[in-house]
ZAMARGU-4260 file (C-alpha; in steps of 0.2 Angstrom, whole numbers, plus 5000, padded with zeros to 4 digits):
<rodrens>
0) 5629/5601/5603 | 5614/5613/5599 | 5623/5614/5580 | 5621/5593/5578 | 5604/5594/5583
5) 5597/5609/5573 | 5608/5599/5558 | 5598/5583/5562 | 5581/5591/5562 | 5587/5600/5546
10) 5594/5583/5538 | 5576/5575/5542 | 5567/5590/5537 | 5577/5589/5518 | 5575/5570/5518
15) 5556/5573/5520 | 5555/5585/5507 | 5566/5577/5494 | 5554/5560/5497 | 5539/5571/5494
20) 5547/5579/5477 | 5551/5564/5472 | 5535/5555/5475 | 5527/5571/5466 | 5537/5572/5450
25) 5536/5553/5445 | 5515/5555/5450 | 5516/5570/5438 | 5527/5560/5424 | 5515/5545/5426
30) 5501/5556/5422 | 5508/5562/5405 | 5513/5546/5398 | 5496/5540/5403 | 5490/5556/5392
35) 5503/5550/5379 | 5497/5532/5381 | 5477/5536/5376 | 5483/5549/5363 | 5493/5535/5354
40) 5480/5524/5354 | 5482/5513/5369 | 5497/5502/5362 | 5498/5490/5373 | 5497/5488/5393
45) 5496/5503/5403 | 5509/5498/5417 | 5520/5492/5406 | 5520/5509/5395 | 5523/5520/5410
50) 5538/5508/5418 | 5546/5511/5401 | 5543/5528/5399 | 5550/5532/5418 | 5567/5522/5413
55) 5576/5536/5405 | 5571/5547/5417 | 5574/5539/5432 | 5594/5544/5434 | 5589/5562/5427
60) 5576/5565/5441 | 5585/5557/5455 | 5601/5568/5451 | 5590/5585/5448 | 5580/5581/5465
65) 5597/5577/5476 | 5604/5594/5468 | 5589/5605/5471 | 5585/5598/5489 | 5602/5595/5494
70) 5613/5603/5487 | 5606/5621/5483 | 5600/5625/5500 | 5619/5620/5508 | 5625/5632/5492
75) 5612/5646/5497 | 5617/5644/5519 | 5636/5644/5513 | 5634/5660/5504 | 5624/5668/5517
80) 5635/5664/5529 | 5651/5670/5519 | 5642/5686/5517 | 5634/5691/5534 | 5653/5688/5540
85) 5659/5698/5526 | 5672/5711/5532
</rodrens>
């Protein structure tokens, strides 16, 4: 039981964090295609510009950001836990 609940308030903990570095990378991708948007000389809407140019990447960041928050911390507690039992 004490190992379901300390996976729970890990889970939540990762969820958090994977929402946050989600949330901060498409801030910080909106920022430079607004930069790209006034350096090409404004052509056309600004919203419209930004939803375009966060299309391609959208797939790419949601995959990098499940791997990186998910995936390399349960890689990193496996290897640790094969070697601290390491005979």
């Amino acid at each position: 039981m004490p190992f379901l609940r300390v996976s729970l308030f890990v889970f939540l903990a990762l969820a958090i964090a994977h929402l946050i570095a989600a949330m901060l990378q498409r801030s910080q991708k909106a920022r430079a295609l607004e930069a790209d948007w006034l350096e090409a000389g404004q052509p056309g809407p600004l919203d419209e510009y930004i939803t375009a140019g966060m299309v391609p990447l959208e797939k790419d960041i949601k995959r990098r950001l499940i791997w990186g928050v998910y995936g390399f911390p349960a890689a990193l507690t496996v290897a640790l836990a094969i070697l601290t039992n390491w005979d």
